[in-house]
C-alpha positions in Angstrom: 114.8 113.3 107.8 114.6 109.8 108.8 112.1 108.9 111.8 112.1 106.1 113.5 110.1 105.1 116.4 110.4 101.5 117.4 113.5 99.4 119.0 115.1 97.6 116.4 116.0 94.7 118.3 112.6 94.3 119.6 111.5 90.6 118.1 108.1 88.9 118.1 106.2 85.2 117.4 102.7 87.1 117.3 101.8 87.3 114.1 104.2 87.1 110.8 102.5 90.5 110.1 104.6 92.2 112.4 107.3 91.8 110.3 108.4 94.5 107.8 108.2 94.7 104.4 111.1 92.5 102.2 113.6 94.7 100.9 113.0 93.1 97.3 109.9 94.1 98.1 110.4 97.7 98.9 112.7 97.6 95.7 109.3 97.3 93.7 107.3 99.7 95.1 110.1 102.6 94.3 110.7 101.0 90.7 106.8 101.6 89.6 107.4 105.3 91.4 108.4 107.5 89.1 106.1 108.6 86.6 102.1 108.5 86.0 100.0 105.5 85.2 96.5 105.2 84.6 95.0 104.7 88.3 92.3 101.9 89.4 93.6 98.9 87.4 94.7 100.8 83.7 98.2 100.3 84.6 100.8 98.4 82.9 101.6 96.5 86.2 98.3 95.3 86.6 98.4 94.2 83.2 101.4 92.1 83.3 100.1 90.7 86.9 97.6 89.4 85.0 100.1 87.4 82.8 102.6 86.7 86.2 99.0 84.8 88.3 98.4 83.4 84.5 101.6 81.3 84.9 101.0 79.9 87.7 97.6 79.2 88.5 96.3 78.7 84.6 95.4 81.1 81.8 91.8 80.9 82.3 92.5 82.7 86.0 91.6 86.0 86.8 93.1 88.3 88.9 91.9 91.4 91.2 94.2 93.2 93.1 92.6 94.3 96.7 93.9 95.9 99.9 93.9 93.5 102.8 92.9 89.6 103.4 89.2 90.2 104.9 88.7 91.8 102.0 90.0 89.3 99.9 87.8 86.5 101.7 84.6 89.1 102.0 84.6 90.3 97.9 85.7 87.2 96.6 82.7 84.8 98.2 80.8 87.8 97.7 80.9 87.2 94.4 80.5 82.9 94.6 76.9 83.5 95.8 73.2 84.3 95.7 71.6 86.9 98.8 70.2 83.6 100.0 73.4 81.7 99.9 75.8 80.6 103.0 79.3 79.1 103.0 80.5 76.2 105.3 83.4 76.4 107.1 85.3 75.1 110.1 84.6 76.8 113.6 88.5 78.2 113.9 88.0 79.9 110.3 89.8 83.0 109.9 86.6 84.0 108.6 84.6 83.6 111.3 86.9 84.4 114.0 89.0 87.1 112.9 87.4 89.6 110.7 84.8 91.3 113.3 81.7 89.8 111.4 82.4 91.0 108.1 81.2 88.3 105.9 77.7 88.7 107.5 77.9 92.1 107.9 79.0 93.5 104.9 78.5 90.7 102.3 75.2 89.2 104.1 76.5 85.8 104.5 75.5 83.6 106.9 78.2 80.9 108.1 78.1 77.4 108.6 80.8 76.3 111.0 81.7 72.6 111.4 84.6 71.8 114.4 87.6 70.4 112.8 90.2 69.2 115.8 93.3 70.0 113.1 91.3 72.5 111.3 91.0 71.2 108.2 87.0 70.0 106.6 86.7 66.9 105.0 83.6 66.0 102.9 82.3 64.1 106.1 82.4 67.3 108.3 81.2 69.5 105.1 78.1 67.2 104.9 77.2 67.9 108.9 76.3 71.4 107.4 75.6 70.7 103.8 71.7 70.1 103.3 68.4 71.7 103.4 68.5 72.6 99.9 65.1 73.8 98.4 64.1 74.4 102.3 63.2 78.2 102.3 63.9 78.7 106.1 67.0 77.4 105.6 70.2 79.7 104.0 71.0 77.5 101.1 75.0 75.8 101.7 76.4 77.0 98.1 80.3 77.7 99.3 82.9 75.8 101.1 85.7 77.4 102.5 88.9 76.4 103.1 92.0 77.6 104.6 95.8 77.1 103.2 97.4 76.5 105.8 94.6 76.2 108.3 94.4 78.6 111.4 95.8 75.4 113.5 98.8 75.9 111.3 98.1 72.3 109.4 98.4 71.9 105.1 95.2 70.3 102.8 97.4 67.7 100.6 95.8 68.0 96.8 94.3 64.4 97.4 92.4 65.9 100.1 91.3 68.9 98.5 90.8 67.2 95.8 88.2 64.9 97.8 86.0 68.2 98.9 85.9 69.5 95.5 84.8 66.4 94.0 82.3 66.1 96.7 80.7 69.4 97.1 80.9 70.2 93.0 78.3 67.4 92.0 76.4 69.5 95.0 75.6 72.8 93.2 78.5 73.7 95.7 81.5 75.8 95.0 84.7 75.7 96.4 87.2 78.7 98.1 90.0 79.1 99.8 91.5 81.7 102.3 94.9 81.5 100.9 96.7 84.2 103.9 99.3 82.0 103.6 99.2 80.1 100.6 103.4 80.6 100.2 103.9 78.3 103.4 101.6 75.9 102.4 103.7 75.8 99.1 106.8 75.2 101.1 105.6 72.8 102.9 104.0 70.6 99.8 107.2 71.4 97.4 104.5 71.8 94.4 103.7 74.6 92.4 100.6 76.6 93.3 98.2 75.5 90.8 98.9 71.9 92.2 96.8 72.8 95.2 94.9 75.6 93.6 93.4 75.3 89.9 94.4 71.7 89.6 92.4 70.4 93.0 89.0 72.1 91.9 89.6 75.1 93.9 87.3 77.7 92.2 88.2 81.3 94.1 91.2 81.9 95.8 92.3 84.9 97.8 95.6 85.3 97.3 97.9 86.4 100.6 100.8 88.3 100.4 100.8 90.9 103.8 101.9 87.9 105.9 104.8 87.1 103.5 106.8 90.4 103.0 104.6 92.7 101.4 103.4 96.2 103.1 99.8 95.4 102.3 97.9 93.9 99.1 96.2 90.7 98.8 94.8 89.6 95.4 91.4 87.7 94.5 92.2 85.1 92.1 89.4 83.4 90.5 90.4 80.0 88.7 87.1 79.1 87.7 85.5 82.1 86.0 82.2 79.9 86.0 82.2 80.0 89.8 82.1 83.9 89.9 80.8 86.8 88.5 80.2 90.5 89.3 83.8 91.3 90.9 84.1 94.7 89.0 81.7 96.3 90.3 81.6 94.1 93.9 85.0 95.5 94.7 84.7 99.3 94.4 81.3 98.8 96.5 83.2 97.0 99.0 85.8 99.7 98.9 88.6 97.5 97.6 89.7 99.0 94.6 92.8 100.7 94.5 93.0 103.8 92.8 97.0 103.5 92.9 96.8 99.7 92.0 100.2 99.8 90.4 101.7 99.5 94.1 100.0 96.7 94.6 100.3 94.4 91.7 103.8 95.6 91.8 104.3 93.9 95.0 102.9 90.9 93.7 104.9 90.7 90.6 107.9 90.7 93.2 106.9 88.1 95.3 106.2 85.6 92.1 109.5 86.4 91.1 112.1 84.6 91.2 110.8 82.6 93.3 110.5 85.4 96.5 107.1 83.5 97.3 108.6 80.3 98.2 112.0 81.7 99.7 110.5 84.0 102.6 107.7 80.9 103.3 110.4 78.4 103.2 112.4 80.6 105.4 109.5 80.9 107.8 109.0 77.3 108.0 112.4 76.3 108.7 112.2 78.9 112.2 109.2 77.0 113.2 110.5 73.5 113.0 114.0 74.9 114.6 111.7 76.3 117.2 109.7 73.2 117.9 113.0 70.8 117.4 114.8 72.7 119.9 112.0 72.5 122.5 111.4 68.4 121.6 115.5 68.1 122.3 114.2 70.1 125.4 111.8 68.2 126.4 113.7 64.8 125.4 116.9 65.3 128.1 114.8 66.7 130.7 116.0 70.4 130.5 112.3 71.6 129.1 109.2 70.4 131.1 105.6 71.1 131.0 105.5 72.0 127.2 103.2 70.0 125.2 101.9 70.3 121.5 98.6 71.3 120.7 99.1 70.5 116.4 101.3 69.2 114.2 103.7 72.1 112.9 103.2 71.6 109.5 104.2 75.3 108.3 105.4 78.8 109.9 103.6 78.2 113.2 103.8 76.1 116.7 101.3 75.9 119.0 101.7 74.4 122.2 100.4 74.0 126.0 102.5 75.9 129.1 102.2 75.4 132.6 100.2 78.1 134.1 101.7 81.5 134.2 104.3 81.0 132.1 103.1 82.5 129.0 102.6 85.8 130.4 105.9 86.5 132.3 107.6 84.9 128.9 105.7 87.7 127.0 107.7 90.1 128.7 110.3 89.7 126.7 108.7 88.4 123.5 105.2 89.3 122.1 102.8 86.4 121.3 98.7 85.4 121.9 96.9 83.4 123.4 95.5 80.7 121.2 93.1 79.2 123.8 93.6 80.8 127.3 91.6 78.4 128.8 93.9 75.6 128.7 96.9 77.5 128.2 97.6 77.1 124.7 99.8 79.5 123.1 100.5 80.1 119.3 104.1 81.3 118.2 104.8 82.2 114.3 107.6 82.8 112.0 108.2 85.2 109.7 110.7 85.8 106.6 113.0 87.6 108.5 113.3 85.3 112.0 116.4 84.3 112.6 118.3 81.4 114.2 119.1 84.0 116.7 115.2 85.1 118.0 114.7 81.1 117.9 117.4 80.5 119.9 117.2 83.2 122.3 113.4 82.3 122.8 113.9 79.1 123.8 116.4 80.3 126.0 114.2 82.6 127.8 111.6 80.3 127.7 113.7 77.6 129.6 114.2 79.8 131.9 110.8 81.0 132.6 110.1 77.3 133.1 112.6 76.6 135.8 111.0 79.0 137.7 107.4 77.4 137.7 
């Protein structure tokens, strides 16, 4: 018997998590079905994940399968840092926004934040936070944390992350980076991942694959095996070790094959800059008024300003937050399976929530 609950034709620009899981996807998860394997990491899918993350982020990388991003982000600096370390990071972090205080909570870090208008650090913003070393009231700045693509939805280049690494390194600093949605940044570079990754001095990476078709799984990549130590043990006491890690490498295997990675984030992009060129053709002949852009849309999101009221009687028909209520501005993503269609009838029902103002 087949239930199903939810209205099929109900579409979203929420979150590219409500999307469902790829079908290549779901293809994986019933091929490593049948059968026994050896549970918490002895599989042979874990194995050859090792060798699939290998190619394209270095073979000196290391790989650990976990459940979700925050714990991703919490095991993997976890393991970057001394009790008496911190990590710097901008104030819109996903980190320090978005995962209920977990860093400090369960892994005991205290957080840094620097404000970063396009949400991305540079080493002049790092250094507003980065000092005070050898100062025992102080927590000691050891990590900085970056985000691929940023929470406002913008892409680091190499050159710039390039620029922190080679800044912070010669610190005694180490460099991560929330990868949630590493795939669209990818797309929206046109370079491989270790371009951004192991080649740009990133030392940890957690790996994101929820937002990009999978039904859950992130991975902890660690590129610079210098930078980290302990993860074995760090992520069964942080509860993130799989006992049934074959459906989770399997996943991944999936989406770094053939490419799945970069055709579901390219896919996702594309919606977002038919989204936002259909509103500047809008805007430009008059038909669209009082929409204005908040960032550059660099990836699978747009985030933009509406006249008052307008959000909420638009989300009526289509789900989406709040980015910052107080001046109105909205954030609307794309996923791999948008189509032309949800972008054009958005825009439609927009306009027309917009004529009524």
């Amino acid at each position: 018997m087949t239930l199903r609950l939810h209205d099929l034709d109900l579409r979203g620009f929420a979150s590219d998590n409500y999307a469902g899981v790829h079908p290549e996807i779901l293809d994986a998860i019933a091929a490593a079905n049948a059968g026994h394997q050896i549970a918490y990491g002895e599989d042979v899918y874990t194995a050859r994940l090792q060798e699939v993350f290998a190619s394209h982020f270095g073979e000196q990388s290391q790989t650990f399968p976990v459940f979700n991003g925050t714990g991703a982000n919490v095991v993997g600096l976890q393991s970057m840092l001394p009790r008496w370390g911190a990590v710097v990071c901008t104030s819109t972090a996903h980190i320090h926004t978005d995962e209920a205080g977990a860093p400090e909570r369960v892994a005991g870090i205290k957080l840094l934040t620097v404000d970063a208008p396009d949400g991305k650090l540079t080493p002049a913003l790092i250094d507003e936070q980065a000092w005070g070393w050898g100062d025992e009231h102080r927590a000691q700045p050891l990590v900085v944390s970056i985000t691929q693509t940023t929470e406002l939805g913008t892409a680091y280049t190499p050159e710039e992350i390039r620029a922190i690494a080679d800044h912070i390194h010669p610190l005694g600093m180490k460099l991560h980076m929330d990868g949630a949605r590493i795939s669209n940044a990818a797309a929206t570079l046109g370079l491989p991942l270790r371009a951004f990754t192991t080649d740009a001095g990133v030392d940890v990476l957690s790996f994101g694959g929820t937002k990009n078709g999978l039904l859950y799984g992130e991975a902890i990549v660690v590129l610079n095996p210098a930078a980290s130590e302990g993860l074995h043990y760090l992520r069964k006491m942080n509860m993130q070790l799989s006992s049934k890690m074959r459906f989770v490498s399997a996943q991944l295997i999936a989406l770094l094959t053939d490419d799945l990675y970069l055709r579901s984030a390219r896919h996702a992009n594309a919606m977002a800059a038919r989204l936002r060129g259909a509103l500047e053709a809008g805007i430009a002949d008059g038909s669209i008024t009082g929409v204005a852009f908040s960032q550059e849309t660099q990836a699978n999101g747009v985030f933009a300003t509406l006249p008052a009221g307008v959000a909420d009687r638009l989300r009526e028909h289509f789900r989406f937050y709040d980015w910052d209520a107080s001046r109105n501005e909205v954030r609307w993503m794309c996923a791999f399976d948008t189509s032309e269609q949800d972008i054009d009838d958005f825009v439609a029902a927009l306009g027309r929530e917009l004529v009524a103002v």
